[in-house]
Short mmCIF file of the C-alpha atoms (twelve columns), coordinates in Angstrom:
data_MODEL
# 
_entry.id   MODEL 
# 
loop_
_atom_site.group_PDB 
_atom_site.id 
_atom_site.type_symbol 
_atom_site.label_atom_id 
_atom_site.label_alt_id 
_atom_site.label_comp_id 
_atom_site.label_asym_id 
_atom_site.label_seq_id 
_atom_site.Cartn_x 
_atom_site.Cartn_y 
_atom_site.Cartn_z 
_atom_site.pdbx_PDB_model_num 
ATOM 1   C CA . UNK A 1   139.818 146.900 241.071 1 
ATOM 2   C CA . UNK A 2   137.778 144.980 243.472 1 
ATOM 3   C CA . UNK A 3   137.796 140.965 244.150 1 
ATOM 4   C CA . UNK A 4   136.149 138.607 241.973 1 
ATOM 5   C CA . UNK A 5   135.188 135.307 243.262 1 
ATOM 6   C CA . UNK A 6   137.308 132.113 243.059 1 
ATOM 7   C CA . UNK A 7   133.961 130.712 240.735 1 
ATOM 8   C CA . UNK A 8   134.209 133.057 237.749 1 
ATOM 9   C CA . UNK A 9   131.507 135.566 238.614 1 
ATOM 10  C CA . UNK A 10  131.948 138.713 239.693 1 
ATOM 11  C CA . UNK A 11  132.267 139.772 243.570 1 
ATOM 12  C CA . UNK A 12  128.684 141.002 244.711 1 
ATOM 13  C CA . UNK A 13  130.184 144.478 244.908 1 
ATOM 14  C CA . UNK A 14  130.613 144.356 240.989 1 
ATOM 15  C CA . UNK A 15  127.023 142.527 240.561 1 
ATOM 16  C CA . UNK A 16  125.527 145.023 242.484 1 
ATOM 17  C CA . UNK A 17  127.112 148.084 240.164 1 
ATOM 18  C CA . UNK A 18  126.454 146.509 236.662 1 
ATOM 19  C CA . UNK A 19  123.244 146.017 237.633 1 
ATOM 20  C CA . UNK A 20  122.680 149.178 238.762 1 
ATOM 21  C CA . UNK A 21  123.603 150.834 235.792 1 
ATOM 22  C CA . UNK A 22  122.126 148.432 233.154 1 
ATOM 23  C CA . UNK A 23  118.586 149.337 235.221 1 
ATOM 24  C CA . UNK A 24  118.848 152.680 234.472 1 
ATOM 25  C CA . UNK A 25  119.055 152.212 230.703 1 
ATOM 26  C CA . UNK A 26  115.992 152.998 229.120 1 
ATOM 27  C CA . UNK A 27  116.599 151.521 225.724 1 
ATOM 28  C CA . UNK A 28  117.431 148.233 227.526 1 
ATOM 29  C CA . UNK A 29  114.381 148.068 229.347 1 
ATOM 30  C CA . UNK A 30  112.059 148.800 226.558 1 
ATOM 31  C CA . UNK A 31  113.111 146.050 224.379 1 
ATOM 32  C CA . UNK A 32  112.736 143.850 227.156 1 
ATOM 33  C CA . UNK A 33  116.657 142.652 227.718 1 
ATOM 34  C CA . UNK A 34  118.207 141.468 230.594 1 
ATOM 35  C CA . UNK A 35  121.441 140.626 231.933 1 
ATOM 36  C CA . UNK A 36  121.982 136.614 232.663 1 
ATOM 37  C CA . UNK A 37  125.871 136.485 234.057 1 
ATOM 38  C CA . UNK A 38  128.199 138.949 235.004 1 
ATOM 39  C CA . UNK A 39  131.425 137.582 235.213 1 
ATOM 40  C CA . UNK A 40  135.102 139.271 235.409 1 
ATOM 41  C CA . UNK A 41  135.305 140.529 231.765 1 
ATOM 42  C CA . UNK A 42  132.136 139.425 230.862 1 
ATOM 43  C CA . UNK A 43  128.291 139.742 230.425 1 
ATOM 44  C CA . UNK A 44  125.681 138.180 229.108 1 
ATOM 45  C CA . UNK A 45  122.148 139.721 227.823 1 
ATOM 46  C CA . UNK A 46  119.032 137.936 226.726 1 
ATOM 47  C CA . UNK A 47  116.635 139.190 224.586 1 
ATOM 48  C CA . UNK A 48  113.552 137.586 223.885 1 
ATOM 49  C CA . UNK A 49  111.946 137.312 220.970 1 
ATOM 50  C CA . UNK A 50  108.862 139.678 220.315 1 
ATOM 51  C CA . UNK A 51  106.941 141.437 217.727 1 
ATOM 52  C CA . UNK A 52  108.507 144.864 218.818 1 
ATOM 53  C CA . UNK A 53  112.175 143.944 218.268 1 
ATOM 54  C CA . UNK A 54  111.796 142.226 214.888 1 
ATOM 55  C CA . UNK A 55  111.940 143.375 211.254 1 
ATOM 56  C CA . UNK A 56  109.651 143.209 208.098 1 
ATOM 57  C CA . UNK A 57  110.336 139.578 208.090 1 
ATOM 58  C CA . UNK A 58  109.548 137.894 211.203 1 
ATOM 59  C CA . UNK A 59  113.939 137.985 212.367 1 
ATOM 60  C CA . UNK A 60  115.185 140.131 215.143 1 
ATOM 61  C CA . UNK A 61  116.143 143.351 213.929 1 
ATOM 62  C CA . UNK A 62  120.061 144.145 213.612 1 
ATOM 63  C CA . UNK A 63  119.366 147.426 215.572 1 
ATOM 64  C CA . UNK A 64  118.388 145.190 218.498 1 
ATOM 65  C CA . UNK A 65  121.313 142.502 217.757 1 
ATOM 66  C CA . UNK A 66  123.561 145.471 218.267 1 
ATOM 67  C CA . UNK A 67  121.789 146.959 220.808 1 
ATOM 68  C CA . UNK A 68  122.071 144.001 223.353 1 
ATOM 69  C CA . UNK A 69  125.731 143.521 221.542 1 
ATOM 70  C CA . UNK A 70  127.204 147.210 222.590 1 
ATOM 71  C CA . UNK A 71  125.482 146.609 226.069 1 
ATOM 72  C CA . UNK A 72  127.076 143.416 226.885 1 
ATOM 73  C CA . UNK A 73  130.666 144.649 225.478 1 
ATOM 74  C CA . UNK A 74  130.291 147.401 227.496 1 
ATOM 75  C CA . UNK A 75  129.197 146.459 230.515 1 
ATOM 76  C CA . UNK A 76  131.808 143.368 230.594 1 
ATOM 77  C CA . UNK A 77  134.433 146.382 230.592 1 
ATOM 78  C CA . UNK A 78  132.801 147.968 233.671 1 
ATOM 79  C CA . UNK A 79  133.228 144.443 235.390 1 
ATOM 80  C CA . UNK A 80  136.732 145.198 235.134 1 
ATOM 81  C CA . UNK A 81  136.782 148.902 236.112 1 
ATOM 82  C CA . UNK A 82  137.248 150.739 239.616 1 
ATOM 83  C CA . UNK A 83  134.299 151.772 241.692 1 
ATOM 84  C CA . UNK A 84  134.753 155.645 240.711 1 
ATOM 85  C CA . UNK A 85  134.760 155.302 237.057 1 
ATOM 86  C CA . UNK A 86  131.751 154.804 234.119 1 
ATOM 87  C CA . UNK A 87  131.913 153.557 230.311 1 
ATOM 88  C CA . UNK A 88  130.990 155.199 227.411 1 
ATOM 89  C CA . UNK A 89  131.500 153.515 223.630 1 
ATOM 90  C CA . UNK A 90  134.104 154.786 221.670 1 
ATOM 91  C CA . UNK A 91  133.246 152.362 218.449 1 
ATOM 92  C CA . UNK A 92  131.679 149.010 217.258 1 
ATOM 93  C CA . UNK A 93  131.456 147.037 214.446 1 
ATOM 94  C CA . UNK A 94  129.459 144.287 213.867 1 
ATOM 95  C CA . UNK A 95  128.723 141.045 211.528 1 
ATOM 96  C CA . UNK A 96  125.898 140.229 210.823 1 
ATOM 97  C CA . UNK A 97  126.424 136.532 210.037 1 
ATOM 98  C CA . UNK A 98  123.055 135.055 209.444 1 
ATOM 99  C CA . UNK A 99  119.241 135.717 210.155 1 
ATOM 100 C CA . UNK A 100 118.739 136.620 213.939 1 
ATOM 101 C CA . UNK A 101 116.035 133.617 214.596 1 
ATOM 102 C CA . UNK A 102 114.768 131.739 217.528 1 
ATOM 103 C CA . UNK A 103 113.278 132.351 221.002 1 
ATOM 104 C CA . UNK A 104 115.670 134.375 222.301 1 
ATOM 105 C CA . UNK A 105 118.856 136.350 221.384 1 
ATOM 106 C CA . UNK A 106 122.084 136.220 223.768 1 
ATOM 107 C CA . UNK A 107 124.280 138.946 223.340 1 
ATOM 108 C CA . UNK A 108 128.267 137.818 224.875 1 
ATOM 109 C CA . UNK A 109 130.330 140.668 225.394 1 
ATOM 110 C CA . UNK A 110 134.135 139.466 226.757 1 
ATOM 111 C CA . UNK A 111 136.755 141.906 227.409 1 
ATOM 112 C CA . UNK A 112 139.926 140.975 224.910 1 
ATOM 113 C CA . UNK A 113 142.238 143.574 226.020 1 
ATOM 114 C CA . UNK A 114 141.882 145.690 229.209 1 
ATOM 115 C CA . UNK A 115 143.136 148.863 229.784 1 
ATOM 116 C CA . UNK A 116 143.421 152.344 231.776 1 
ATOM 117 C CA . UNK A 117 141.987 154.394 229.412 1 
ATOM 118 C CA . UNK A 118 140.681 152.473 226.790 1 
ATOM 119 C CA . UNK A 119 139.316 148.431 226.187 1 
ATOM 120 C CA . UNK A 120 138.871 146.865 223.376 1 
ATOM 121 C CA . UNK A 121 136.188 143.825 223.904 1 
ATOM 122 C CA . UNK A 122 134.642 141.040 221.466 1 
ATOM 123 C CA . UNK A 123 130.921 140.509 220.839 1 
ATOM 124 C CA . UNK A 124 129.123 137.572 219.806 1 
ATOM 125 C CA . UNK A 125 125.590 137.267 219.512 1 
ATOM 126 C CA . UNK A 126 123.520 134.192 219.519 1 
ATOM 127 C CA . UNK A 127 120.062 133.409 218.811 1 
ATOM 128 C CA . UNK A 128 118.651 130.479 220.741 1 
ATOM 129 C CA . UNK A 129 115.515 128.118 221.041 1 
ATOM 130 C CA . UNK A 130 114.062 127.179 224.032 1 
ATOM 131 C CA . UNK A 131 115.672 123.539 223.655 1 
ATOM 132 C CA . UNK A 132 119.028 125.601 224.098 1 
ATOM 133 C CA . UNK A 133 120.312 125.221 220.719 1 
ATOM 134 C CA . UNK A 134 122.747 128.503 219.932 1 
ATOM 135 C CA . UNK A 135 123.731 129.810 216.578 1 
ATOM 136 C CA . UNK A 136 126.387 132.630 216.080 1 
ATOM 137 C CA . UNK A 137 124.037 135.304 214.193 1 
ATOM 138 C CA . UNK A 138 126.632 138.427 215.228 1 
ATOM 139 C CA . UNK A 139 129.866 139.318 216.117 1 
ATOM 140 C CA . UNK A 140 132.136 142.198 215.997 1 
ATOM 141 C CA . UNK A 141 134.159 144.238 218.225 1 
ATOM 142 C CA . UNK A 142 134.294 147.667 220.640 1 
ATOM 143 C CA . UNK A 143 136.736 149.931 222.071 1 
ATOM 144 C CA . UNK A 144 135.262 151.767 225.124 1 
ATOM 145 C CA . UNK A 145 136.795 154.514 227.423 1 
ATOM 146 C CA . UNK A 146 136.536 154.682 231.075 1 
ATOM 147 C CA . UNK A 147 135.347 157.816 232.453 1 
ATOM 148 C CA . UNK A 148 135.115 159.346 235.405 1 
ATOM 149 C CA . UNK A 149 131.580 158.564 237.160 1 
ATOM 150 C CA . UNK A 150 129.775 161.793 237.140 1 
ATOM 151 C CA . UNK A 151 128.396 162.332 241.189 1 
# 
């Protein structure tokens, strides 16, 4: 594993890979998510809100809530994984609590239980307005396998 930093984030080195990778997901990019921390064992995405990733009704739609969810679960495993190795999603299930509203969703993906083969991670997502307010829309939980990184 490589260093983290004594403040909670992850070592550049770390940064540098998740970031990487979460650029070269397509699906990520077209609805517009990004990643806002990348700690040890976990990652945070924001999504925000527009016509393209809502439903019939004006709310986010619960493929994007899980979308940004299985992203942020997975990529908080990856934190935690050597240099040579990649993520895949084994399985996820996921809540959904209440109406994904406000200006912005934030997907929190934390690792709950790491391990050599396979993790098992929480997910929570949030949807937030622009004066900060959260409220738990999502959660639910992933087991994801390292692999080897194909060269």
């Amino acid at each position: 594993m490589e260093d983290e930093s004594q403040s909670g984030e992850a070592s550049p080195a770390v940064r540098k890979r998740v970031l990487e990778s979460f650029g070269r997901q397509g699906l990520m990019g077209h609805l517009g998510a990004r990643i806002s921390r990348i700690a040890p064992g976990a990652v945070h995405i924001v999504l925000p809100s527009r016509p393209e990733v809502t439903q019939q009704n004006g709310y986010f739609h619960a493929g994007a809530t899980s979308a940004i969810a299985d992203s942020a679960g997975g990529y908080a495993a990856y934190t935690l994984f050597p240099e040579d190795a990649d993520v895949l999603t084994v399985e996820y299930k996921i809540n959904l609590l209440a109406p994904a509203v406000g200006d912005q969703l934030e997907a929190v993906g934390t690792v709950l239980k790491p391990g050599r083969t396979l993790t098992v991670c929480g997910l929570e997502v949030f949807g937030r307005r622009d004066d900060g307010t959260p409220k738990l829309v999502a959660n639910g939980q992933q087991t994801l396998i390292r692999v080897p990184r194909e060269r």
